[in-house]
CHARMM internal coordinates of N, CA and C (Angstrom, degrees):
IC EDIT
DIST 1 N 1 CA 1.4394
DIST 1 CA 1 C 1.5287
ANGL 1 N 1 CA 1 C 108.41
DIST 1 C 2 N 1.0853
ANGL 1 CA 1 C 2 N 97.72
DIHE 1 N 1 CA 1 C 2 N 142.10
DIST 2 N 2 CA 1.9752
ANGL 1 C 2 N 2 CA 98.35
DIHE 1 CA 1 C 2 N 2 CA -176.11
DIST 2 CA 2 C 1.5804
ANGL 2 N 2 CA 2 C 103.10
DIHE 1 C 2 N 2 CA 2 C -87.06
DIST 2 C 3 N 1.2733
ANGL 2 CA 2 C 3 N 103.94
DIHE 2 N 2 CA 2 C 3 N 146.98
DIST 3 N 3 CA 1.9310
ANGL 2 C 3 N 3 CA 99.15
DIHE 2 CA 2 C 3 N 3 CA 162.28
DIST 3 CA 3 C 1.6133
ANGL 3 N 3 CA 3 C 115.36
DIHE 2 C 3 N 3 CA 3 C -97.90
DIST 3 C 4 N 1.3610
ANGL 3 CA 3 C 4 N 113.91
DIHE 3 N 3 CA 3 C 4 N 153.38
DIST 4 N 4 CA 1.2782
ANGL 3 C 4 N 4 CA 138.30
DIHE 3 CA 3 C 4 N 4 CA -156.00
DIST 4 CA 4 C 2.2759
ANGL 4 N 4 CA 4 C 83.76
DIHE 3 C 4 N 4 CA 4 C -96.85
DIST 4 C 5 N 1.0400
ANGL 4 CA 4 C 5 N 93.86
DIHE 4 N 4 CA 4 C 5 N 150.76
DIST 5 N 5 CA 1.7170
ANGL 4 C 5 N 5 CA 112.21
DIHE 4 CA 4 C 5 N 5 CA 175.83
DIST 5 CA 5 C 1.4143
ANGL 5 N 5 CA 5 C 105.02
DIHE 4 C 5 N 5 CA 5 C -134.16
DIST 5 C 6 N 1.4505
ANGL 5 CA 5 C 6 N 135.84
DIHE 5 N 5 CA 5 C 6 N 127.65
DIST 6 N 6 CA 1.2555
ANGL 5 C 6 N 6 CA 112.91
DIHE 5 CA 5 C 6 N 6 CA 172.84
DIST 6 CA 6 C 1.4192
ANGL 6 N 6 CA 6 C 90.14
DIHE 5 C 6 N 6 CA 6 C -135.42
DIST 6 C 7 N 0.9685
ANGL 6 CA 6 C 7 N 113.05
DIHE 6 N 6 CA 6 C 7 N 142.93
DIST 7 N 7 CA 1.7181
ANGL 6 C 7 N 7 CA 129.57
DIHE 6 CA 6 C 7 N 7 CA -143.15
DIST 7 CA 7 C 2.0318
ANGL 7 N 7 CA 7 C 97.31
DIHE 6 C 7 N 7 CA 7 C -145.19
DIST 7 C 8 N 1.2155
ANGL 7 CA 7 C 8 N 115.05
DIHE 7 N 7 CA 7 C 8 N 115.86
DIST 8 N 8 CA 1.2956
ANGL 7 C 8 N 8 CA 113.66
DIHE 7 CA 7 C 8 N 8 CA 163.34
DIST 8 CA 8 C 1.7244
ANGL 8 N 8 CA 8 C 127.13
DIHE 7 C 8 N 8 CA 8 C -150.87
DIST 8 C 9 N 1.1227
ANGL 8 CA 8 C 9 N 119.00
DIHE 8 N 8 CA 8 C 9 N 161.71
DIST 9 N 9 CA 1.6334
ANGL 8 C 9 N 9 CA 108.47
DIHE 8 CA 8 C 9 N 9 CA -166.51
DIST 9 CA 9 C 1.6429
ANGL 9 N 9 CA 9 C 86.80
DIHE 8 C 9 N 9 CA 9 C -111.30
DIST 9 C 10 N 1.0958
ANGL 9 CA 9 C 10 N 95.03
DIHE 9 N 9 CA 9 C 10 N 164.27
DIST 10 N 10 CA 1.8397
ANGL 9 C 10 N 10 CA 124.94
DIHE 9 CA 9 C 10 N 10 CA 173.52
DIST 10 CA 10 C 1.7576
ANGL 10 N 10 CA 10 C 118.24
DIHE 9 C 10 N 10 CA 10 C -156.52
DIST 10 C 11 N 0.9831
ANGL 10 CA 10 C 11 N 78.75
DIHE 10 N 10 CA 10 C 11 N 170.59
DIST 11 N 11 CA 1.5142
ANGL 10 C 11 N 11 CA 92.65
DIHE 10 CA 10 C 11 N 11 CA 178.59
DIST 11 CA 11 C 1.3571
ANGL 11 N 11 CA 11 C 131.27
DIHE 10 C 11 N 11 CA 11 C -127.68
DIST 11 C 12 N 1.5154
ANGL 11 CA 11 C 12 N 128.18
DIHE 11 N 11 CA 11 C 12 N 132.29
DIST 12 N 12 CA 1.5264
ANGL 11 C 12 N 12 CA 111.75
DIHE 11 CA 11 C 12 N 12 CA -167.28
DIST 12 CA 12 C 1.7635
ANGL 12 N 12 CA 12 C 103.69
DIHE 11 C 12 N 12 CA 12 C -84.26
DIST 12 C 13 N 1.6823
ANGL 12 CA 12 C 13 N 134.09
DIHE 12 N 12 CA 12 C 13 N 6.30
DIST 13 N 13 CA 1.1157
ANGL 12 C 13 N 13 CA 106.33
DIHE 12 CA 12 C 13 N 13 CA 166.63
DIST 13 CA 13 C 1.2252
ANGL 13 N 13 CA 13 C 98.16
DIHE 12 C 13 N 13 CA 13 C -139.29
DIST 13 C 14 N 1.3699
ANGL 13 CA 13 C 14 N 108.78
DIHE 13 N 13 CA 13 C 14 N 76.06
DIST 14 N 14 CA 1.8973
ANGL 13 C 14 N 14 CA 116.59
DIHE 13 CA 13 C 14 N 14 CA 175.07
DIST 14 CA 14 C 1.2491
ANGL 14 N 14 CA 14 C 115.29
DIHE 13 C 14 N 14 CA 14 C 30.13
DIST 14 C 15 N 1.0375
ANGL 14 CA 14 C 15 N 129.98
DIHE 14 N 14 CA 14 C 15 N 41.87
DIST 15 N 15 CA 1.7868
ANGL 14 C 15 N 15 CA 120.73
DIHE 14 CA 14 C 15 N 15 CA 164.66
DIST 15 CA 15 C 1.3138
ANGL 15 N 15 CA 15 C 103.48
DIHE 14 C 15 N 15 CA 15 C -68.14
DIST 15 C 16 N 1.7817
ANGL 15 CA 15 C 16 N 136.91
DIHE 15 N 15 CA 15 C 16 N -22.43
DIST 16 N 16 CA 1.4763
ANGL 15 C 16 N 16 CA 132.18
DIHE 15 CA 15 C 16 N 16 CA 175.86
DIST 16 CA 16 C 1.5750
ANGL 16 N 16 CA 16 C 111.01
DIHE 15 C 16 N 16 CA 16 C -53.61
DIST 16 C 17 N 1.1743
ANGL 16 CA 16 C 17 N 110.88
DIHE 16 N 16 CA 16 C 17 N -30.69
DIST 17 N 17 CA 1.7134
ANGL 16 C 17 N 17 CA 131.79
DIHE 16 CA 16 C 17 N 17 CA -144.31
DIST 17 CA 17 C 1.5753
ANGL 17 N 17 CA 17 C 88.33
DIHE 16 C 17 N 17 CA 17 C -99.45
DIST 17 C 18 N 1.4985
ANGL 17 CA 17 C 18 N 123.08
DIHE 17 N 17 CA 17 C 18 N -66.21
DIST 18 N 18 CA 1.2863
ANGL 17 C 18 N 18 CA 106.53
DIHE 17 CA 17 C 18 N 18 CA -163.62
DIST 18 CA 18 C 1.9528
ANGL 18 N 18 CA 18 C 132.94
DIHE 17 C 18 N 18 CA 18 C -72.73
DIST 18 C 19 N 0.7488
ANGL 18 CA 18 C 19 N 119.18
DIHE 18 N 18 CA 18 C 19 N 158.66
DIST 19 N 19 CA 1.4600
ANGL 18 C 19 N 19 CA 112.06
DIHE 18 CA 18 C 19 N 19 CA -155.25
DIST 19 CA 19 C 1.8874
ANGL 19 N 19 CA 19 C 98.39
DIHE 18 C 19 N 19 CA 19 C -76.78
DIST 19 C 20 N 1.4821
ANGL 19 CA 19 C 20 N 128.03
DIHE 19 N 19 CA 19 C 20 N -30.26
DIST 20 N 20 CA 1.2688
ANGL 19 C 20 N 20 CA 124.60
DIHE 19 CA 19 C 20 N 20 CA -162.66
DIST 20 CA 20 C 1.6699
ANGL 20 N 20 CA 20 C 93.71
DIHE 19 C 20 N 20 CA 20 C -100.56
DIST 20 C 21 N 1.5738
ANGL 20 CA 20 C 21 N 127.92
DIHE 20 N 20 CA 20 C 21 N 11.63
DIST 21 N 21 CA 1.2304
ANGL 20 C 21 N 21 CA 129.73
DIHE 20 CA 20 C 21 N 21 CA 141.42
DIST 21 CA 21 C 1.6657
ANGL 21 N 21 CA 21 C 119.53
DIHE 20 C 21 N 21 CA 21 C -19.28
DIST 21 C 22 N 1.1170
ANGL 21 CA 21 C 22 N 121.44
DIHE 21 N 21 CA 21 C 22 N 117.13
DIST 22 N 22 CA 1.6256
ANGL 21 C 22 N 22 CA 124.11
DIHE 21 CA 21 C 22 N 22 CA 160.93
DIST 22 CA 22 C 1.3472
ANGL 22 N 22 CA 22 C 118.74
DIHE 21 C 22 N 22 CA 22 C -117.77
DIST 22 C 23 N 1.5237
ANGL 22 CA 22 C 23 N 117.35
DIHE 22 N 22 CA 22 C 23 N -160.07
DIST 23 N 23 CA 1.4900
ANGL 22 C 23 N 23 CA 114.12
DIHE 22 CA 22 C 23 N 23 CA 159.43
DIST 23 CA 23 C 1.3609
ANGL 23 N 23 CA 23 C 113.37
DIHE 22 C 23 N 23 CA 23 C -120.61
DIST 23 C 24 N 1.5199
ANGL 23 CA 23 C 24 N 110.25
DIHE 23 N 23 CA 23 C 24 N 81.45
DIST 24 N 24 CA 1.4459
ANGL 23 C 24 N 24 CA 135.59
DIHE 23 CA 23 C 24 N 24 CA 176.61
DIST 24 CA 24 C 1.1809
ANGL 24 N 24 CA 24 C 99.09
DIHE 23 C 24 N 24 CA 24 C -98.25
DIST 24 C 25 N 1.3546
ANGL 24 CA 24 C 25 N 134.63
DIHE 24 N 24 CA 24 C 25 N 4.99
DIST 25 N 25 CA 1.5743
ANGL 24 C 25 N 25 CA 125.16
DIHE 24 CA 24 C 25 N 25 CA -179.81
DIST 25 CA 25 C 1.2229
ANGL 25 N 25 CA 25 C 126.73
DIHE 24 C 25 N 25 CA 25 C -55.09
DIST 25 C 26 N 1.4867
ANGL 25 CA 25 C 26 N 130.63
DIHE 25 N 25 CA 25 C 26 N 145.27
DIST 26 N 26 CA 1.4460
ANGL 25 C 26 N 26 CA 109.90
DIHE 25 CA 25 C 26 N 26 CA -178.85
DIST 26 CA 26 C 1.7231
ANGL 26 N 26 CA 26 C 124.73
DIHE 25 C 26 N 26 CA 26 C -79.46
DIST 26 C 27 N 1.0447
ANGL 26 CA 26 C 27 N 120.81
DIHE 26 N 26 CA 26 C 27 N 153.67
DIST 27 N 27 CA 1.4692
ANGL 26 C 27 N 27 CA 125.87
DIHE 26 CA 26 C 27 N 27 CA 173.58
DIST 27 CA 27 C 1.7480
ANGL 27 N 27 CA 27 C 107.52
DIHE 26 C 27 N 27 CA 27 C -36.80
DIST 27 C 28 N 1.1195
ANGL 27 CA 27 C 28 N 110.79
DIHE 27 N 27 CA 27 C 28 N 152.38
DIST 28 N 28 CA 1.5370
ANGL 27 C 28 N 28 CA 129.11
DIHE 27 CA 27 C 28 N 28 CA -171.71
DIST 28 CA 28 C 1.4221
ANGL 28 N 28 CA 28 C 87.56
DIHE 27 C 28 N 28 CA 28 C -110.64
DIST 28 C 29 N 1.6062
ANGL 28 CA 28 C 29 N 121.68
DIHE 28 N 28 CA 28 C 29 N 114.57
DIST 29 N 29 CA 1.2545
ANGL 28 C 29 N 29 CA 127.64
DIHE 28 CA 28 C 29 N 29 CA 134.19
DIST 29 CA 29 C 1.6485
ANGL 29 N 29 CA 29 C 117.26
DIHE 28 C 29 N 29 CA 29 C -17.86
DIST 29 C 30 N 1.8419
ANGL 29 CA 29 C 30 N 110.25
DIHE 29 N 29 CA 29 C 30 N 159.63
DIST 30 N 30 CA 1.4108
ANGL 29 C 30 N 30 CA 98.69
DIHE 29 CA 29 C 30 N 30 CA -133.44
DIST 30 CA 30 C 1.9444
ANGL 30 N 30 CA 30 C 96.73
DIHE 29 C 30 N 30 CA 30 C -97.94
DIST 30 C 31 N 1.6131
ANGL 30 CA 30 C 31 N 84.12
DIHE 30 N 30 CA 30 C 31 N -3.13
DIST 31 N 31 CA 1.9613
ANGL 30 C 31 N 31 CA 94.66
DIHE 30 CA 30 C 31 N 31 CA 165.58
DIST 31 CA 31 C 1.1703
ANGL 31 N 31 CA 31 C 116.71
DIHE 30 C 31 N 31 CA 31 C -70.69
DIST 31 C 32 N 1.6237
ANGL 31 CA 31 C 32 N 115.38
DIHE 31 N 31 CA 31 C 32 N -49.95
DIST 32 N 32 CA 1.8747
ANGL 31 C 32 N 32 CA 104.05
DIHE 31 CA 31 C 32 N 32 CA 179.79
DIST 32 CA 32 C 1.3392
ANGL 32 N 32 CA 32 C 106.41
DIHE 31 C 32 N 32 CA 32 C -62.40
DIST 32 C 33 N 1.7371
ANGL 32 CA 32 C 33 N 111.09
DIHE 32 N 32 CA 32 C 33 N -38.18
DIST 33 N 33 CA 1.9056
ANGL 32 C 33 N 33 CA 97.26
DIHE 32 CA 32 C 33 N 33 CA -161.48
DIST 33 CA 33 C 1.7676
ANGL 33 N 33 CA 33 C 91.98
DIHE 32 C 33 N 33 CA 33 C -65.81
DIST 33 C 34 N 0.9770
ANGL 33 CA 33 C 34 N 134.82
DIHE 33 N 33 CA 33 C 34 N -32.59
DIST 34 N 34 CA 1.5583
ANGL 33 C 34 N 34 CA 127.89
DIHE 33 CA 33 C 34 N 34 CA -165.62
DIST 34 CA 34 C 1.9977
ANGL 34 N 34 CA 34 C 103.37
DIHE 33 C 34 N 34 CA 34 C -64.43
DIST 34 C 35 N 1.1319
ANGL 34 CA 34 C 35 N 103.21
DIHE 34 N 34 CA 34 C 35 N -24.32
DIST 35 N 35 CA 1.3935
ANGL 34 C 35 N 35 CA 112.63
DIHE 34 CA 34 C 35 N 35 CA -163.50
DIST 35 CA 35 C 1.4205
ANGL 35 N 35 CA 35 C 94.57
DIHE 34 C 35 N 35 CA 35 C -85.06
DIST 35 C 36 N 1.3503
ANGL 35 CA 35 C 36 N 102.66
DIHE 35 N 35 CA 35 C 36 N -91.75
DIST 36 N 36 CA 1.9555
ANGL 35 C 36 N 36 CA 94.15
DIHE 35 CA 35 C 36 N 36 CA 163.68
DIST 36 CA 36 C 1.4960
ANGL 36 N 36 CA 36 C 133.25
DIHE 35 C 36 N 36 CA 36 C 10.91
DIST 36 C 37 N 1.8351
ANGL 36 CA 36 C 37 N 80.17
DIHE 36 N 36 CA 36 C 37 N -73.56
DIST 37 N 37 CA 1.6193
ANGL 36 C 37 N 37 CA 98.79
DIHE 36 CA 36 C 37 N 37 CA -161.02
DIST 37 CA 37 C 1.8564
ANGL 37 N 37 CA 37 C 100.32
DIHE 36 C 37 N 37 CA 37 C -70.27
DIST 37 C 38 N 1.1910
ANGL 37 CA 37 C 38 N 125.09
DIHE 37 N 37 CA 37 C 38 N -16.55
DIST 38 N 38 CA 1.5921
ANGL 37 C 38 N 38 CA 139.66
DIHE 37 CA 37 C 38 N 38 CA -168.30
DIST 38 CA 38 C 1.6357
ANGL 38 N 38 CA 38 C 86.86
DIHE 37 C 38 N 38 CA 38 C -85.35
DIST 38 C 39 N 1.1746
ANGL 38 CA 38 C 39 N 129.00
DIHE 38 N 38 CA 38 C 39 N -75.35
DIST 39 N 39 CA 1.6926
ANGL 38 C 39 N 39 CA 136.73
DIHE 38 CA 38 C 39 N 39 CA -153.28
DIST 39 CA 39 C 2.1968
ANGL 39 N 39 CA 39 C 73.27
DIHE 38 C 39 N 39 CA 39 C -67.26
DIST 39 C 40 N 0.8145
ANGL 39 CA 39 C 40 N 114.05
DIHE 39 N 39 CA 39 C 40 N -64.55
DIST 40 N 40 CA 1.2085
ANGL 39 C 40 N 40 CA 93.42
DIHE 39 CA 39 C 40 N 40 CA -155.34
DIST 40 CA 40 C 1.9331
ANGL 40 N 40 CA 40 C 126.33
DIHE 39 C 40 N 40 CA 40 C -63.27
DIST 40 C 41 N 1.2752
ANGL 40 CA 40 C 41 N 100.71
DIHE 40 N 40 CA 40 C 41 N -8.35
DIST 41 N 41 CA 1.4037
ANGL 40 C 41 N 41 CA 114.20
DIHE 40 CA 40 C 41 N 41 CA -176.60
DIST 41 CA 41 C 2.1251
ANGL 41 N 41 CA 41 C 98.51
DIHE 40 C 41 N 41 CA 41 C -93.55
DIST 41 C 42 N 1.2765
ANGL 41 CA 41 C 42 N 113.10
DIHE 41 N 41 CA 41 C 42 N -7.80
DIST 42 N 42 CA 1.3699
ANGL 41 C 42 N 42 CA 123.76
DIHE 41 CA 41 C 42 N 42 CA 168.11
DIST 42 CA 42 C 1.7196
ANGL 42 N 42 CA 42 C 115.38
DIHE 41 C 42 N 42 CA 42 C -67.59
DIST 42 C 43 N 1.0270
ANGL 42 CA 42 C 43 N 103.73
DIHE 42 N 42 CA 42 C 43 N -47.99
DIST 43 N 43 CA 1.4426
ANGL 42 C 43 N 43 CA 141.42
DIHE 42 CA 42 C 43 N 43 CA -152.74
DIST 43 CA 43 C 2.1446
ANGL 43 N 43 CA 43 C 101.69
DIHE 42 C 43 N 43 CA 43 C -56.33
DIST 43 C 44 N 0.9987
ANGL 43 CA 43 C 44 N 115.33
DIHE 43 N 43 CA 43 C 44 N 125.87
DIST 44 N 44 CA 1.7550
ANGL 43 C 44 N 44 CA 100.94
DIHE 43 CA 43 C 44 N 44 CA -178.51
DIST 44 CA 44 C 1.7464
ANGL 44 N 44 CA 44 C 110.68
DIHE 43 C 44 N 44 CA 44 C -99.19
DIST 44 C 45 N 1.5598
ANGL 44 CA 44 C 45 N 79.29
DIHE 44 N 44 CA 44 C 45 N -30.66
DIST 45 N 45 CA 1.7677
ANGL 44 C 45 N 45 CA 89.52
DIHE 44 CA 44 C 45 N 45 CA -178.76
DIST 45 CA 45 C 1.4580
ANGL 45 N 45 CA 45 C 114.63
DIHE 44 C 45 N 45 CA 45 C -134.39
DIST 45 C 46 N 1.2966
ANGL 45 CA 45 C 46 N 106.53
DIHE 45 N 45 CA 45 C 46 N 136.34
DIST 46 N 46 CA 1.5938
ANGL 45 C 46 N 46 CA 119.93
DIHE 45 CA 45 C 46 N 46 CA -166.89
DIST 46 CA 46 C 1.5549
ANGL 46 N 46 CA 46 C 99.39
DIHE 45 C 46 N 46 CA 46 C -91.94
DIST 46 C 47 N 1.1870
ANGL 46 CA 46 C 47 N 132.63
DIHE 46 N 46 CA 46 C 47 N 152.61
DIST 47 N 47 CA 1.7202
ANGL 46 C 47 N 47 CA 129.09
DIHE 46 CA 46 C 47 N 47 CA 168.39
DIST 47 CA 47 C 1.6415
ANGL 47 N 47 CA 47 C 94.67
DIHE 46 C 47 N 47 CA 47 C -125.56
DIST 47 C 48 N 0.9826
ANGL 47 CA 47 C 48 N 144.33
DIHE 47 N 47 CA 47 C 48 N 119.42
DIST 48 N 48 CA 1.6265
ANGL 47 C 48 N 48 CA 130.65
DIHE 47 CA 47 C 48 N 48 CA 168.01
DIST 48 CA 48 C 1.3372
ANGL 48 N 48 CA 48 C 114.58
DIHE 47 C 48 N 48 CA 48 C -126.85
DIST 48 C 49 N 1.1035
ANGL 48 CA 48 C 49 N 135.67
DIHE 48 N 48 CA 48 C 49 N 148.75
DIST 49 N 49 CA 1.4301
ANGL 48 C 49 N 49 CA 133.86
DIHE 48 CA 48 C 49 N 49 CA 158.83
DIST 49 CA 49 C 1.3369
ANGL 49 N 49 CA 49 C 129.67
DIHE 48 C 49 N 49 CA 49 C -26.38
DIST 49 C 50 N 1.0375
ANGL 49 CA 49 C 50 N 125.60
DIHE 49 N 49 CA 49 C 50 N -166.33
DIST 50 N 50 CA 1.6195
ANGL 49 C 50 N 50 CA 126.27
DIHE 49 CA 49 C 50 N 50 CA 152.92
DIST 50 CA 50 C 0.9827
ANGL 50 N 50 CA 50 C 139.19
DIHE 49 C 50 N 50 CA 50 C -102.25
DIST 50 C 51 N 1.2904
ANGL 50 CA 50 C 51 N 103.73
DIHE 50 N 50 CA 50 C 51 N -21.76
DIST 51 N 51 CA 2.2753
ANGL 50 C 51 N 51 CA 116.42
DIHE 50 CA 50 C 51 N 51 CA 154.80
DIST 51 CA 51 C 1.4376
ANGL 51 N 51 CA 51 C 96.00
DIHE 50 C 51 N 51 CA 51 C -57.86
DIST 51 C 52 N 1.4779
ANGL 51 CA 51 C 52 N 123.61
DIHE 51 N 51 CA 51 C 52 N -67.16
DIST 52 N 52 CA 1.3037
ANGL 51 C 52 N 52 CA 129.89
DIHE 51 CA 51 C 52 N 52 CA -139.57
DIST 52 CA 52 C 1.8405
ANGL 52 N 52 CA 52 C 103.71
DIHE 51 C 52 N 52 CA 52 C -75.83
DIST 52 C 53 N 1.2652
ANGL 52 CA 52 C 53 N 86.31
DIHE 52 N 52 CA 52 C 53 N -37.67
DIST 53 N 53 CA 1.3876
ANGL 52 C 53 N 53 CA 97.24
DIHE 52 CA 52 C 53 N 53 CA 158.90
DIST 53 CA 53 C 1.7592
ANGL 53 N 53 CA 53 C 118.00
DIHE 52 C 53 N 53 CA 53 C -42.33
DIST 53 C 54 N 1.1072
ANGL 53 CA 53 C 54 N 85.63
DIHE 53 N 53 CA 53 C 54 N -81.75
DIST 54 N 54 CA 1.9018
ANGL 53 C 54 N 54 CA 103.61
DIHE 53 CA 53 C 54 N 54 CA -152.77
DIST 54 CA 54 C 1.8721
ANGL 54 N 54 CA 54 C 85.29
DIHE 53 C 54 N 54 CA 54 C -45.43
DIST 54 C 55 N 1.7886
ANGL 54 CA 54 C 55 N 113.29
DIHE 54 N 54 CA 54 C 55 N -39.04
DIST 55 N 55 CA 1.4036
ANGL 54 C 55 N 55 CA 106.98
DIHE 54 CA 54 C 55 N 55 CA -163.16
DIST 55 CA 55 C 1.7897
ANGL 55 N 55 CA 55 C 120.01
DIHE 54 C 55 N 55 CA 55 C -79.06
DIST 55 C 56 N 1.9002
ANGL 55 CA 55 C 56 N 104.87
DIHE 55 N 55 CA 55 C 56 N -22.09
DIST 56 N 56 CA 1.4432
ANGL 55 C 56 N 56 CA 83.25
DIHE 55 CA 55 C 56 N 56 CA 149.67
DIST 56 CA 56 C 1.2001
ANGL 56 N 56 CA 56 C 148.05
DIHE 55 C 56 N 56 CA 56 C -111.17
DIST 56 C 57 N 1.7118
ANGL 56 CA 56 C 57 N 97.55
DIHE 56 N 56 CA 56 C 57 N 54.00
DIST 57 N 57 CA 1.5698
ANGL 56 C 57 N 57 CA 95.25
DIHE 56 CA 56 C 57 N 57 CA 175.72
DIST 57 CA 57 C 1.1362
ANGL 57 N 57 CA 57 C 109.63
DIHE 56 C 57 N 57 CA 57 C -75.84
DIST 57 C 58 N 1.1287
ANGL 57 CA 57 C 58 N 123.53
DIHE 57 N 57 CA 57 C 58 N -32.95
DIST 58 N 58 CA 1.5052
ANGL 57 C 58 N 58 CA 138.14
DIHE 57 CA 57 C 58 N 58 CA -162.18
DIST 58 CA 58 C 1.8789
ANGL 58 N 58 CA 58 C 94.19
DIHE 57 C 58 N 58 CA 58 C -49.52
DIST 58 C 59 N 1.2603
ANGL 58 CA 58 C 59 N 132.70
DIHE 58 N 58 CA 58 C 59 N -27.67
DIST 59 N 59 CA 1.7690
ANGL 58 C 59 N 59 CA 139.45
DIHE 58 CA 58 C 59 N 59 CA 162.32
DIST 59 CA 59 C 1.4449
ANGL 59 N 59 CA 59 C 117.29
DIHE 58 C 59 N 59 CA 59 C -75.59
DIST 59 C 60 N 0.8942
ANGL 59 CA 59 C 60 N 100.35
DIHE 59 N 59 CA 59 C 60 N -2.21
DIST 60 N 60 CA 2.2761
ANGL 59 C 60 N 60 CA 107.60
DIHE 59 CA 59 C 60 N 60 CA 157.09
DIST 60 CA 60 C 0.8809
ANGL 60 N 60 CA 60 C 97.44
DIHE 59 C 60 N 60 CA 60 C -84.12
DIST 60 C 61 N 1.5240
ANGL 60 CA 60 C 61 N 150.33
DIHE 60 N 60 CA 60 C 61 N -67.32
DIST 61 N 61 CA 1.2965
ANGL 60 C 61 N 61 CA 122.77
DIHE 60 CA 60 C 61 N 61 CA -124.12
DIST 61 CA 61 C 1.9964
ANGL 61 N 61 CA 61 C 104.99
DIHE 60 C 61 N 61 CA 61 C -140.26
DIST 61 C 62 N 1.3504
ANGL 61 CA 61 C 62 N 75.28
DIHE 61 N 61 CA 61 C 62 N 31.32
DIST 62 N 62 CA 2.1112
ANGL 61 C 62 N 62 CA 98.21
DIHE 61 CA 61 C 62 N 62 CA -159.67
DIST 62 CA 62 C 1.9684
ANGL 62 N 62 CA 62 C 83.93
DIHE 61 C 62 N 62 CA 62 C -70.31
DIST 62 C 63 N 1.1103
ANGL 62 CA 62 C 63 N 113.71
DIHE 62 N 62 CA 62 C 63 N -46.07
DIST 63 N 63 CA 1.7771
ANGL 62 C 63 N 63 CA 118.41
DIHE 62 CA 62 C 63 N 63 CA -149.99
DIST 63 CA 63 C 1.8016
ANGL 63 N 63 CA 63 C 95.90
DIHE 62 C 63 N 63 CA 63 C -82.35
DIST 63 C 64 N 1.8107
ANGL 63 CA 63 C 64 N 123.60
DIHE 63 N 63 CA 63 C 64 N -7.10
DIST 64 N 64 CA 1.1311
ANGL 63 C 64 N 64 CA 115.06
DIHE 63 CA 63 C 64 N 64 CA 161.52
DIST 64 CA 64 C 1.3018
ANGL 64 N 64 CA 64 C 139.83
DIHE 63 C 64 N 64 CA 64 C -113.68
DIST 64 C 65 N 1.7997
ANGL 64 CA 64 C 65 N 100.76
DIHE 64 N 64 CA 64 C 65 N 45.79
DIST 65 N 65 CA 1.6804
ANGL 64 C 65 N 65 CA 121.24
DIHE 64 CA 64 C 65 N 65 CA -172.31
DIST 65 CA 65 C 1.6306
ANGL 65 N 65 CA 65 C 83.13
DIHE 64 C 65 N 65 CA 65 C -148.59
DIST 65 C 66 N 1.7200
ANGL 65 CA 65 C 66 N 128.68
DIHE 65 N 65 CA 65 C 66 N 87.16
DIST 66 N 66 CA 1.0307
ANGL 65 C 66 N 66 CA 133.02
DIHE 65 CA 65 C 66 N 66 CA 127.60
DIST 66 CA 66 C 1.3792
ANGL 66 N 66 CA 66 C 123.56
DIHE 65 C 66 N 66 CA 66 C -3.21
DIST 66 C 67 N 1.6080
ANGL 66 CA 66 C 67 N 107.98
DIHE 66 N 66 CA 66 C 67 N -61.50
DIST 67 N 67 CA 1.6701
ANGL 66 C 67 N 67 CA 111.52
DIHE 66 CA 66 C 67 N 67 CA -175.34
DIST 67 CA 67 C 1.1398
ANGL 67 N 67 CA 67 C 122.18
DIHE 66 C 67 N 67 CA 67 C -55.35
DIST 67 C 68 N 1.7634
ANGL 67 CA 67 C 68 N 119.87
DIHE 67 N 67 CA 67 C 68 N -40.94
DIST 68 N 68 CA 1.8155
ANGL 67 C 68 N 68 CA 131.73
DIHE 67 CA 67 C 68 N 68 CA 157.22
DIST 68 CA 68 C 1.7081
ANGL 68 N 68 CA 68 C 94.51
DIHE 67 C 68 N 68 CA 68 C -32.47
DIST 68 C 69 N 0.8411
ANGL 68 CA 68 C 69 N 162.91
DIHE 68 N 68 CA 68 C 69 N -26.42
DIST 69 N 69 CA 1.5190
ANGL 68 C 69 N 69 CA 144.60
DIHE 68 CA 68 C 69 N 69 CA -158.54
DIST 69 CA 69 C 1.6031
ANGL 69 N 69 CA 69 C 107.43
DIHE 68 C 69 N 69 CA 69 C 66.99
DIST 69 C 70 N 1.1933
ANGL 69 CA 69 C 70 N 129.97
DIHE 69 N 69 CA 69 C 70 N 7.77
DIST 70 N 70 CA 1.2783
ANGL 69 C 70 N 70 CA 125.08
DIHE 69 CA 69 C 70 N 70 CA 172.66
DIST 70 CA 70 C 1.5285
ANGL 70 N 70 CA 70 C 139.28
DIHE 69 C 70 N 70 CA 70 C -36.19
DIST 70 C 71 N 1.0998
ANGL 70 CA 70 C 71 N 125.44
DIHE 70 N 70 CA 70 C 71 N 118.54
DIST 71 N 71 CA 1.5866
ANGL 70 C 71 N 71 CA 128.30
DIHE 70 CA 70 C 71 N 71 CA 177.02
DIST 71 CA 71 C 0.8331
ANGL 71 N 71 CA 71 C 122.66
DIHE 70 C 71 N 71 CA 71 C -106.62
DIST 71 C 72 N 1.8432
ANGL 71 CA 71 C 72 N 132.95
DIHE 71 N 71 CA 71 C 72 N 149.94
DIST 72 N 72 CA 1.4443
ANGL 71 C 72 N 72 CA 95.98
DIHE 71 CA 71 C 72 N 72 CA 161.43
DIST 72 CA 72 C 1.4630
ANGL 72 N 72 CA 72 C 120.17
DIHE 71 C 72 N 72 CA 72 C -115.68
DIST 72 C 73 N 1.0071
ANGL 72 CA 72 C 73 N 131.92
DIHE 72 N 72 CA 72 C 73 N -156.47
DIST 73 N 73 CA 1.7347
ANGL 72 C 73 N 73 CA 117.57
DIHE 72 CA 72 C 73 N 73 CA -159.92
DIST 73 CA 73 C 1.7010
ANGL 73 N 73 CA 73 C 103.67
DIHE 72 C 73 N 73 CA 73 C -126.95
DIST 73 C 74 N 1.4414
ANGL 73 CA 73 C 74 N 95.32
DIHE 73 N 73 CA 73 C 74 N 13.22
DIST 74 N 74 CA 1.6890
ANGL 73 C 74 N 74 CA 111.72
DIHE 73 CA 73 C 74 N 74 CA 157.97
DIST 74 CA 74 C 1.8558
ANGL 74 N 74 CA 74 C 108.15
DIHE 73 C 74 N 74 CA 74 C -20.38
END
COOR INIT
IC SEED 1 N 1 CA 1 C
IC BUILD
């Protein structure tokens, strides 16, 4: 049987909640992004919203526009 992970971010002063919310957040020191980026490279199936959705498509199709400066981390 597989185990379920349910993984979510928040905020301690409602920027989720308010409507003029962006992603002005600050950078994650290089322990959480390692942590993240680890639980998330585990992961088989993604569930996301529909903001979060629609916003990472833009990581499908990033590695076939040269002009983005894209790399990959091969």
């Amino acid at each position: 049987m597989r185990s379920v992970t349910c993984s979510t971010s928040v905020s301690l002063d409602d920027s989720h909640g308010r409507a003029d919310a962006g992603f002005d957040w600050p950078v994650p020191d290089e322990e959480v992004f390692r942590f993240v980026t680890d639980e998330t490279r585990e992961a088989g199936v993604h569930l996301l919203g529909r903001r979060l959705y629609e916003t990472m498509l833009y990581w499908e199709t990033v590695n076939q526009h040269p002009s983005l400066g894209y790399s990959t981390l091969e």
